[in-house]
PDB file of N, CA, C and O in Angstrom:
ATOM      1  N   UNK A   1       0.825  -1.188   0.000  1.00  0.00           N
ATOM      2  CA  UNK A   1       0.000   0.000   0.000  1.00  0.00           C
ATOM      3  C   UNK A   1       0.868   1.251   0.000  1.00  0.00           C
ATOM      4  O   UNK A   1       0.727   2.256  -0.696  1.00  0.00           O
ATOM      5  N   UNK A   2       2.061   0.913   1.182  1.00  0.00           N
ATOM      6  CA  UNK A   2       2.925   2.477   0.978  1.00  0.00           C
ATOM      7  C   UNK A   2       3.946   2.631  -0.475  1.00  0.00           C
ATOM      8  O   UNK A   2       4.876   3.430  -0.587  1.00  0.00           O
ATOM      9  N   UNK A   3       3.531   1.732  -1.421  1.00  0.00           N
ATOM     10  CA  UNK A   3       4.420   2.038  -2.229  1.00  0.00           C
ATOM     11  C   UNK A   3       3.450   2.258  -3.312  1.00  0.00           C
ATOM     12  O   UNK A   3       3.799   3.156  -4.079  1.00  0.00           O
ATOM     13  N   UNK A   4       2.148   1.600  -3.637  1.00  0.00           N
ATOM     14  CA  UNK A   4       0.927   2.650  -4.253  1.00  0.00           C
ATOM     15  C   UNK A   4       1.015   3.726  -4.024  1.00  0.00           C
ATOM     16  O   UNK A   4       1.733   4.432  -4.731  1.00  0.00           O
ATOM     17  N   UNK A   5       0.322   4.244  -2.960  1.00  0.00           N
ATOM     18  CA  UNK A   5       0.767   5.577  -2.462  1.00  0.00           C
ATOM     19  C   UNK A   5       1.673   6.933  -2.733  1.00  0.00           C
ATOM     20  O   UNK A   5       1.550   8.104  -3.093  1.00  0.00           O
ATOM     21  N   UNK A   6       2.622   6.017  -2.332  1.00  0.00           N
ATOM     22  CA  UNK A   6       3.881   7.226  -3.023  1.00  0.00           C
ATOM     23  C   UNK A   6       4.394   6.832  -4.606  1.00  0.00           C
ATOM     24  O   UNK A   6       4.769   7.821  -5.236  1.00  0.00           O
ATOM     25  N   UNK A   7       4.459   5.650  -5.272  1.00  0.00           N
ATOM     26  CA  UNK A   7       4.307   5.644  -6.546  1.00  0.00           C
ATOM     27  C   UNK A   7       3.013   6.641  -7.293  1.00  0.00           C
ATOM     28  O   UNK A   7       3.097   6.943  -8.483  1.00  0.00           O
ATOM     29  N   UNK A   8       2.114   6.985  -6.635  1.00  0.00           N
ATOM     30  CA  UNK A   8       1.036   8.123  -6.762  1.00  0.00           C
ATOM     31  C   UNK A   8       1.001   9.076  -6.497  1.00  0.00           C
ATOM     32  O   UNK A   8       0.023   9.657  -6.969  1.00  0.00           O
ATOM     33  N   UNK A   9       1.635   9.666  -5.902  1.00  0.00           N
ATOM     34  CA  UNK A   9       2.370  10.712  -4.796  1.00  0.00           C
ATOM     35  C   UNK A   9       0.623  10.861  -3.992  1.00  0.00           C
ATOM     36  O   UNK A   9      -0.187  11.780  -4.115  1.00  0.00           O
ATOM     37  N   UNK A  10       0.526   9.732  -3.286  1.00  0.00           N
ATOM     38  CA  UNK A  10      -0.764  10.089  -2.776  1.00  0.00           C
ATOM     39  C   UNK A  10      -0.230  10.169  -0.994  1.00  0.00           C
ATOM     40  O   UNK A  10       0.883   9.757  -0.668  1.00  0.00           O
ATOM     41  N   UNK A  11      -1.011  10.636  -0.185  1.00  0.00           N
ATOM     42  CA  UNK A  11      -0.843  10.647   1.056  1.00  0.00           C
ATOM     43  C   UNK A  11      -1.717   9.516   2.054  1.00  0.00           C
ATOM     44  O   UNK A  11      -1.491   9.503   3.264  1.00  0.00           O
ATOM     45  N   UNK A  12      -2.765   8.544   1.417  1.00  0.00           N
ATOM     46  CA  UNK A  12      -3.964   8.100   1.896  1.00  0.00           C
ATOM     47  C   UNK A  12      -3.857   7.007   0.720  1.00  0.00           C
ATOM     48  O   UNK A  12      -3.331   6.933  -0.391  1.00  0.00           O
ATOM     49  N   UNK A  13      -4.753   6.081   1.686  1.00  0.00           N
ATOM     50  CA  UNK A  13      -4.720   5.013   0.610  1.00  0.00           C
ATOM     51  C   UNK A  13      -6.165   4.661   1.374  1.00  0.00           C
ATOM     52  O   UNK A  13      -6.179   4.725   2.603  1.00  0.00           O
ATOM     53  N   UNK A  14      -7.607   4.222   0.520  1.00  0.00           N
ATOM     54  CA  UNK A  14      -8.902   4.398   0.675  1.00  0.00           C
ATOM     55  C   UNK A  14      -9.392   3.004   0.333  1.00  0.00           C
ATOM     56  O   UNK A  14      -9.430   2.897  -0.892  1.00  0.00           O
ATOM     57  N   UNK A  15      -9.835   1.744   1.030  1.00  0.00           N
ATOM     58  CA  UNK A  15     -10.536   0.731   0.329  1.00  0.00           C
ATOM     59  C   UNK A  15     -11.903   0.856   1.296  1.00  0.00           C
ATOM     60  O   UNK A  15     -12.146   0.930   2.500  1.00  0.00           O
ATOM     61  N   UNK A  16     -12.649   0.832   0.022  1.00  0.00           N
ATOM     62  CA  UNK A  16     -14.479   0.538   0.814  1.00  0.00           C
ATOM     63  C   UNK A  16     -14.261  -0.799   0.628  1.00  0.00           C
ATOM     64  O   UNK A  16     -14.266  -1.274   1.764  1.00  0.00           O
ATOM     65  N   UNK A  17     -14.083  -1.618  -0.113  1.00  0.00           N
ATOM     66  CA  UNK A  17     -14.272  -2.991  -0.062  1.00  0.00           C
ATOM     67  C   UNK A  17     -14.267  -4.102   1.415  1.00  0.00           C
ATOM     68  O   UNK A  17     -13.348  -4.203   2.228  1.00  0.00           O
ATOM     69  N   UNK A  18     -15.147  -4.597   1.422  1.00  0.00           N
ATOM     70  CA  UNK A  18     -15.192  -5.411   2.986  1.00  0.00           C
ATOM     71  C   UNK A  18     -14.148  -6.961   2.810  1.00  0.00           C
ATOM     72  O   UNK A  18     -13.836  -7.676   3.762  1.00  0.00           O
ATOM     73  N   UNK A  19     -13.791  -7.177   1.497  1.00  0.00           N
ATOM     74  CA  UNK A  19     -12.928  -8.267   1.595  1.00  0.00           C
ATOM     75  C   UNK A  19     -11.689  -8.302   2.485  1.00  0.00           C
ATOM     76  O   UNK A  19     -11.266  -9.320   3.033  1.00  0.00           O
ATOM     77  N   UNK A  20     -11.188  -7.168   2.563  1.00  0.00           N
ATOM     78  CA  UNK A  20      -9.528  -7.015   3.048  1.00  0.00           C
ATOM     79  C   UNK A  20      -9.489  -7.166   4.465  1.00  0.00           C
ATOM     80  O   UNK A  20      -8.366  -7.267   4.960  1.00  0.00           O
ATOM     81  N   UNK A  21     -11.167  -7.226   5.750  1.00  0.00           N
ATOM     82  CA  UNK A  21     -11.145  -7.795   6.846  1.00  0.00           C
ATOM     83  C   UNK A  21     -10.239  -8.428   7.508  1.00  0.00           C
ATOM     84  O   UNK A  21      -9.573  -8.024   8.462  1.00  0.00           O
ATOM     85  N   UNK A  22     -10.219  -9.809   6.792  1.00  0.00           N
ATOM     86  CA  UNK A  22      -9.477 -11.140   7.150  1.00  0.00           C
ATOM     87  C   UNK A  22      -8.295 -10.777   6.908  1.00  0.00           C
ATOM     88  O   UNK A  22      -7.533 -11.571   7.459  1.00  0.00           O
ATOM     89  N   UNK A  23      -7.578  -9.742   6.200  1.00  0.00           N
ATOM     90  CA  UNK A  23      -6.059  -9.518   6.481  1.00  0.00           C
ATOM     91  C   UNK A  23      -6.020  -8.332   7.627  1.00  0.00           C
ATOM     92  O   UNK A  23      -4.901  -8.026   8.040  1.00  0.00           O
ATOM     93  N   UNK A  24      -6.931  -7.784   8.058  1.00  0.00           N
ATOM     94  CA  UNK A  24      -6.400  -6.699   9.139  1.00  0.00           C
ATOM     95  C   UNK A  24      -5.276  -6.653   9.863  1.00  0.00           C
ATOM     96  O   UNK A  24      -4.411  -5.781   9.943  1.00  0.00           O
ATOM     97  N   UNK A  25      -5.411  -7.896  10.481  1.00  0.00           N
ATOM     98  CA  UNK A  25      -4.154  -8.103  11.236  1.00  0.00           C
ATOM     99  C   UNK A  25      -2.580  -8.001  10.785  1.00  0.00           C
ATOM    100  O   UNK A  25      -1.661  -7.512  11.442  1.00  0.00           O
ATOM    101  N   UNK A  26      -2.526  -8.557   9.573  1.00  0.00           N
ATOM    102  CA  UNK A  26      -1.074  -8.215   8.739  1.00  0.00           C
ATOM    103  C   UNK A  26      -1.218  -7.064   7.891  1.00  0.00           C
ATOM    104  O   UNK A  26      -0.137  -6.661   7.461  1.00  0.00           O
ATOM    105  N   UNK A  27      -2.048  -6.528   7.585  1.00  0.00           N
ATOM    106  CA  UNK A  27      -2.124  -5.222   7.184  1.00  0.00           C
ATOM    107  C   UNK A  27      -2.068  -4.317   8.191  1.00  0.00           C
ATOM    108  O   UNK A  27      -2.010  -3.160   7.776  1.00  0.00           O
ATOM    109  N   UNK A  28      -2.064  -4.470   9.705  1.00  0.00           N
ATOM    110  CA  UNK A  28      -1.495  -3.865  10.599  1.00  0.00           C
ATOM    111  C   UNK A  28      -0.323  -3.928  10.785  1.00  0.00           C
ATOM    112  O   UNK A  28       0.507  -3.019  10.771  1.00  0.00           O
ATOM    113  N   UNK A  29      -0.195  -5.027  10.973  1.00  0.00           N
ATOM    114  CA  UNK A  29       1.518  -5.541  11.385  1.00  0.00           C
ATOM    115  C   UNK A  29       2.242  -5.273  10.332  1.00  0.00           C
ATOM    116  O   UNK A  29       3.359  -5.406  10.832  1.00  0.00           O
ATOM    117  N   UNK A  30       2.438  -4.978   9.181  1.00  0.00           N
ATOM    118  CA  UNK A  30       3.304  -4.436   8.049  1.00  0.00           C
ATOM    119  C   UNK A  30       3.307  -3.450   7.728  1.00  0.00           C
ATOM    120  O   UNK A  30       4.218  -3.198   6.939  1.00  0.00           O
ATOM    121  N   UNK A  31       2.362  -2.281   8.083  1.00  0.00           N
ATOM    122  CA  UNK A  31       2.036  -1.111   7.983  1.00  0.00           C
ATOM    123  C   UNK A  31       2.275   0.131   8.493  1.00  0.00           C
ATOM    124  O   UNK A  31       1.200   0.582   8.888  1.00  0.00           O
ATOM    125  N   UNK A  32       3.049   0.799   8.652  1.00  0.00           N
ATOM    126  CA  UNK A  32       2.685   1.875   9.308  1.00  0.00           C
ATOM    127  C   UNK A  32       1.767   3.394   9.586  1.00  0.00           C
ATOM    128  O   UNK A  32       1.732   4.251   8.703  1.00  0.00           O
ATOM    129  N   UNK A  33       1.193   3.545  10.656  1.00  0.00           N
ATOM    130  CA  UNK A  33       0.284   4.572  10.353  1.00  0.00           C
ATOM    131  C   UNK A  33      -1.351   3.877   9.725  1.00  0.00           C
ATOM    132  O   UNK A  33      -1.693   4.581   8.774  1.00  0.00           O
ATOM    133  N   UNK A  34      -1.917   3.265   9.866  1.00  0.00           N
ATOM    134  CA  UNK A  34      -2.965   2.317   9.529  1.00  0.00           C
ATOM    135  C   UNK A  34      -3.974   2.771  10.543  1.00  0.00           C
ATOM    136  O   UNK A  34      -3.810   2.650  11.757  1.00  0.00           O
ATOM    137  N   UNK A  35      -5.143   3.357   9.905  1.00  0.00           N
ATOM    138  CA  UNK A  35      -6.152   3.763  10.714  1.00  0.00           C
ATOM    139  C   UNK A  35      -7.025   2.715   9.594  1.00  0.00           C
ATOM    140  O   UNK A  35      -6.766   2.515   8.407  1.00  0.00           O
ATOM    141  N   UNK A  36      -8.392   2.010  10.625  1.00  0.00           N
ATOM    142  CA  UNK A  36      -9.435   1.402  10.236  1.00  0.00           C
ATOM    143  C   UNK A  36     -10.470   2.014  10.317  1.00  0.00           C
ATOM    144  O   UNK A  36     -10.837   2.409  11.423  1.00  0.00           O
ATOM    145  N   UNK A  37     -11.205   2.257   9.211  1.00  0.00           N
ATOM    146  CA  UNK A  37     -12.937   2.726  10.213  1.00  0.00           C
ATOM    147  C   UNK A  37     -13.720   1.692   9.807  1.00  0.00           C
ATOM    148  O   UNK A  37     -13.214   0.905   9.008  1.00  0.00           O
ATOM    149  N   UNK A  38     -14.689   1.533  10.124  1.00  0.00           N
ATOM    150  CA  UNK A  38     -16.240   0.431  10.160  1.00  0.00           C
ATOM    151  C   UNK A  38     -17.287   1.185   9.838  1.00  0.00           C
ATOM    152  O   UNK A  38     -18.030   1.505  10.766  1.00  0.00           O
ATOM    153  N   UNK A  39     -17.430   1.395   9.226  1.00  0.00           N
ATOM    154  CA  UNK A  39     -19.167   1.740   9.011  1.00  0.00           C
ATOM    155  C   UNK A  39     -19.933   0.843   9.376  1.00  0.00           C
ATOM    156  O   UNK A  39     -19.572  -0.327   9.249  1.00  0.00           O
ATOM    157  N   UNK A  40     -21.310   1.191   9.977  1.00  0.00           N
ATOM    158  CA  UNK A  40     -22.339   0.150  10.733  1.00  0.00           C
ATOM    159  C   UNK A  40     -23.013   0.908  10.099  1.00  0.00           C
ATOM    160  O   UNK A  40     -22.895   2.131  10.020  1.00  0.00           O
ATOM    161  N   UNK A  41     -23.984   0.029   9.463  1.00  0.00           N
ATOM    162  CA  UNK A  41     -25.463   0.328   8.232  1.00  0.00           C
ATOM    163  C   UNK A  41     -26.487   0.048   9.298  1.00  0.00           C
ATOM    164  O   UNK A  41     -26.033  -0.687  10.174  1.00  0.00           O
ATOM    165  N   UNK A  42     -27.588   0.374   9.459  1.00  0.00           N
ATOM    166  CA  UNK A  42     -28.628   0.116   9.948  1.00  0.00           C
ATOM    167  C   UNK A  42     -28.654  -0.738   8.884  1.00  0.00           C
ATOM    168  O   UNK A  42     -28.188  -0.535   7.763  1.00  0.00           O
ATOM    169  N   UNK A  43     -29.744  -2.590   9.663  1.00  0.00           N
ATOM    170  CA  UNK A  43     -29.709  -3.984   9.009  1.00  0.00           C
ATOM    171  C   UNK A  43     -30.680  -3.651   7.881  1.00  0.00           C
ATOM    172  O   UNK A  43     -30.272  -3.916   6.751  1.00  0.00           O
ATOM    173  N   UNK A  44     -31.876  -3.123   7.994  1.00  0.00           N
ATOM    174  CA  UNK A  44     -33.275  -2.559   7.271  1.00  0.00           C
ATOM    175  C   UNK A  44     -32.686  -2.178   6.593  1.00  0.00           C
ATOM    176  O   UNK A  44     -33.069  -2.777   5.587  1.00  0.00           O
ATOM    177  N   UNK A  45     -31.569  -1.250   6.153  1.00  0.00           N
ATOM    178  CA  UNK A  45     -31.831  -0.171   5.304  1.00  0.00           C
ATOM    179  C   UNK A  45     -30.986  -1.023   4.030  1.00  0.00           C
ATOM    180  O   UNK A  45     -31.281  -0.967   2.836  1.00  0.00           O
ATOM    181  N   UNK A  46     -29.543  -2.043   4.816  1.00  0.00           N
ATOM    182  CA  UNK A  46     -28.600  -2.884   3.753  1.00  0.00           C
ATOM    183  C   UNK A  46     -29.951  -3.686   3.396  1.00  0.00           C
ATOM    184  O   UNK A  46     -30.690  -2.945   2.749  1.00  0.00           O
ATOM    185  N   UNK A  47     -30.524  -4.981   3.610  1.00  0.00           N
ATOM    186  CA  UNK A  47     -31.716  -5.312   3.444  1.00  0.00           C
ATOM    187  C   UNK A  47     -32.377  -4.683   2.293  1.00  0.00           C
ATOM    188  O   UNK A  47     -32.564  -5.239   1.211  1.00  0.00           O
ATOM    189  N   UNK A  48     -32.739  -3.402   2.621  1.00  0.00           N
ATOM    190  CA  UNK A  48     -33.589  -2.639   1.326  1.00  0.00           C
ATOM    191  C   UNK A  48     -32.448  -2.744   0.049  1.00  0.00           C
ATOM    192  O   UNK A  48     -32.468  -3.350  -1.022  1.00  0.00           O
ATOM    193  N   UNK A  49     -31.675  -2.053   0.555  1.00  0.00           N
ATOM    194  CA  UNK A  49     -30.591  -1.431  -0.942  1.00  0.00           C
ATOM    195  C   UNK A  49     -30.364  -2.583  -1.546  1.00  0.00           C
ATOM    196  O   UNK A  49     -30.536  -2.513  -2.763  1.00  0.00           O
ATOM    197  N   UNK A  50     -29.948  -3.915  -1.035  1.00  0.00           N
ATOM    198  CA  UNK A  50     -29.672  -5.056  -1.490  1.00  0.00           C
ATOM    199  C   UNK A  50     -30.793  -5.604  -2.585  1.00  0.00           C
ATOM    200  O   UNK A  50     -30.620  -5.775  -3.792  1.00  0.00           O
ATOM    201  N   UNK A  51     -32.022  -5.832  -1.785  1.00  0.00           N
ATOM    202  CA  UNK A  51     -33.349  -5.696  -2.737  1.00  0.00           C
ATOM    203  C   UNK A  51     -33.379  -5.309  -3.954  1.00  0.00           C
ATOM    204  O   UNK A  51     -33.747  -5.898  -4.971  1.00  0.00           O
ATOM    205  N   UNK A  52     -32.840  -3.962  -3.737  1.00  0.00           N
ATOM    206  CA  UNK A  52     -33.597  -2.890  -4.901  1.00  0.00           C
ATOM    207  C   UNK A  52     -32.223  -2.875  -6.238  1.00  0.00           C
ATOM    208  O   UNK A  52     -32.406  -2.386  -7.352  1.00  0.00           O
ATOM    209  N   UNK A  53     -30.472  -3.734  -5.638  1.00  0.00           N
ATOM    210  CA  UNK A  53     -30.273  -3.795  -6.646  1.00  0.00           C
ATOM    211  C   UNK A  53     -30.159  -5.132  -7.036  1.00  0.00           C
ATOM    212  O   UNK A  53     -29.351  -5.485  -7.895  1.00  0.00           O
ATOM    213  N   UNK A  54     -30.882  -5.863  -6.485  1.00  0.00           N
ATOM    214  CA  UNK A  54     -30.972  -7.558  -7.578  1.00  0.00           C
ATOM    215  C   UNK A  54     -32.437  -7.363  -8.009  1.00  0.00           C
ATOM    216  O   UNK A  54     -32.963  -8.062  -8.875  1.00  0.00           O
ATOM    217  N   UNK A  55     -32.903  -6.622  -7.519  1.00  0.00           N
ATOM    218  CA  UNK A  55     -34.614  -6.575  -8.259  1.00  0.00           C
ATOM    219  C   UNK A  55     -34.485  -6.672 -10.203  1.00  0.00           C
ATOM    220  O   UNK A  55     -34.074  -6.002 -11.150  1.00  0.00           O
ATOM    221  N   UNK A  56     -35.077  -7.842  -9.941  1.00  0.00           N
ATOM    222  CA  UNK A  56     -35.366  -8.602 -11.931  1.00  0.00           C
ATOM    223  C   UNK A  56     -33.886  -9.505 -11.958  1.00  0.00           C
ATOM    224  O   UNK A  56     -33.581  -9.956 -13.062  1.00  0.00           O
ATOM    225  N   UNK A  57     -33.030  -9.767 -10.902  1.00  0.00           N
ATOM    226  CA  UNK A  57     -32.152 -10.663 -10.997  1.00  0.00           C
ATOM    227  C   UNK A  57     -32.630 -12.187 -11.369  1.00  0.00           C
ATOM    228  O   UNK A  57     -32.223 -12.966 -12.231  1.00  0.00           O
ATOM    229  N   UNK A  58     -33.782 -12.314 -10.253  1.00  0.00           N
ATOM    230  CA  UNK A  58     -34.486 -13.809 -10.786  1.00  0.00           C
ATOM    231  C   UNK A  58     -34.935 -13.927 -11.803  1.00  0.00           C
ATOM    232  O   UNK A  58     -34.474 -14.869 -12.448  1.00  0.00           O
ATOM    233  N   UNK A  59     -35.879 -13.200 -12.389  1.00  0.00           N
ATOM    234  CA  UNK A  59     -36.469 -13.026 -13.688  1.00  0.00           C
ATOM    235  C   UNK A  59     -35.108 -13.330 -14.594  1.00  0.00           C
ATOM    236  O   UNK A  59     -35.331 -14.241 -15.392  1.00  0.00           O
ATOM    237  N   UNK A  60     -34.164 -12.963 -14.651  1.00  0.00           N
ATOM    238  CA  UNK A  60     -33.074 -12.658 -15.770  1.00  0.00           C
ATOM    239  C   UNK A  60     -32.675 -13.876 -15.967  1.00  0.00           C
ATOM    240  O   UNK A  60     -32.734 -14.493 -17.031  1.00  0.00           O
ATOM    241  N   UNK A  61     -32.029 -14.457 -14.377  1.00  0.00           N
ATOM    242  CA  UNK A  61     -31.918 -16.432 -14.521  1.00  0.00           C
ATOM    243  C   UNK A  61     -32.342 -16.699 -14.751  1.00  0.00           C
ATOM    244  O   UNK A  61     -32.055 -16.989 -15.912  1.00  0.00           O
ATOM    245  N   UNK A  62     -34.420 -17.392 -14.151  1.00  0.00           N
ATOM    246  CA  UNK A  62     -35.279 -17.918 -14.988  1.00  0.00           C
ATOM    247  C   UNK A  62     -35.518 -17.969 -16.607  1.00  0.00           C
ATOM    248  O   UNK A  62     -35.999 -18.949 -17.175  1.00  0.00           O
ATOM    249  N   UNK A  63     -35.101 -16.737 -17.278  1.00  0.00           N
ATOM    250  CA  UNK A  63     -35.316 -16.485 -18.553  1.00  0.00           C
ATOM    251  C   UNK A  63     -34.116 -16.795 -19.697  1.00  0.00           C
ATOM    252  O   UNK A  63     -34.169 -17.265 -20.833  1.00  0.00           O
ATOM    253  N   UNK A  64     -33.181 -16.384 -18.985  1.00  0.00           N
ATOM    254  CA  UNK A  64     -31.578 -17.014 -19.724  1.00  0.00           C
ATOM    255  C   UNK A  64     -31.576 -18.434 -19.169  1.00  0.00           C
ATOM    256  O   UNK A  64     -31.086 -19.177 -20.020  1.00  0.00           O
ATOM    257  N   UNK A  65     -31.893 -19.021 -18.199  1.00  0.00           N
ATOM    258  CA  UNK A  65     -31.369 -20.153 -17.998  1.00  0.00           C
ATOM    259  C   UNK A  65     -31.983 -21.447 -18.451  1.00  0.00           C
ATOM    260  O   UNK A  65     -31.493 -22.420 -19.023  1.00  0.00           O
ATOM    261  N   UNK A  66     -33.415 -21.130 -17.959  1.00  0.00           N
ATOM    262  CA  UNK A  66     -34.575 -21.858 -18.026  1.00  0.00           C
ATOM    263  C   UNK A  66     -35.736 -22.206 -19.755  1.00  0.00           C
ATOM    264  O   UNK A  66     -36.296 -23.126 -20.352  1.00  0.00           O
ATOM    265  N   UNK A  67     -35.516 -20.856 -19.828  1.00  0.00           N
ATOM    266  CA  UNK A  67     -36.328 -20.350 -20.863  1.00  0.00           C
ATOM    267  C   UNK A  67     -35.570 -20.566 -22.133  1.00  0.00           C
ATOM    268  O   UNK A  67     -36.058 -21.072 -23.144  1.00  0.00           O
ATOM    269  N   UNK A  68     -34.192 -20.094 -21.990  1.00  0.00           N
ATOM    270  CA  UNK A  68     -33.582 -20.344 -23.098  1.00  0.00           C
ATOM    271  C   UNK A  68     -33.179 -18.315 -24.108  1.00  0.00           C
ATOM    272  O   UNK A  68     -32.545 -17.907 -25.081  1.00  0.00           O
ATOM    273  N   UNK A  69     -34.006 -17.779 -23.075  1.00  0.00           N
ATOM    274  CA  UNK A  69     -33.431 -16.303 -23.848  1.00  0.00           C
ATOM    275  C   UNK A  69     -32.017 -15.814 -23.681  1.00  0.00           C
ATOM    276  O   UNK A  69     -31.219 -15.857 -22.745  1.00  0.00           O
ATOM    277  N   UNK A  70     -31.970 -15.260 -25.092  1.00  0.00           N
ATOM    278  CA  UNK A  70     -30.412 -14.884 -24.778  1.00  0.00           C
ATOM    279  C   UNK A  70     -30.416 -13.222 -24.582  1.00  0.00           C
ATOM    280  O   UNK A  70     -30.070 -12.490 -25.509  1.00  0.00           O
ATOM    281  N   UNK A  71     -30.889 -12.641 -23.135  1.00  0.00           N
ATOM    282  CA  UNK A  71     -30.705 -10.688 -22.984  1.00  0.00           C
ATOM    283  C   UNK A  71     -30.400 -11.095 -21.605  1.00  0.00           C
ATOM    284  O   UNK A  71     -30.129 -10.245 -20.757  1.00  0.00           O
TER     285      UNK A  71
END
């Protein structure tokens, strides 16, 4: 990361992604200067957003998979 960074001449290095969790610990321990934050979603609201972007996901399998359409 510190060599992204300054190969960028950046000062900050930014991942939203929730995969990189399970390395916290060595991304601490190799790091210097390593601040974490967490965002906590209210459950309802991830729930909704999640919804609203697979909404016509089933339809799309059923129809490519089942059906035989090709969109």
């Amino acid at each position: 990361m510190e060599l992204i960074t300054t190969g960028h001449q950046r000062k900050y290095w930014v991942l939203k992604a929730t995969s990189y969790i399970f390395y916290a610990s060595q991304i601490l321990d190799h790091t210097t200067g390593v601040k974490l934050v967490y965002i906590m979603r209210n459950p309802l609201d991830l729930t909704a957003s999640t919804k609203k972007r697979t909404a016509g996901a089933l339809d799309w399998l059923i129809a490519t998979t089942w059906l035989g359409e090709k969109g």
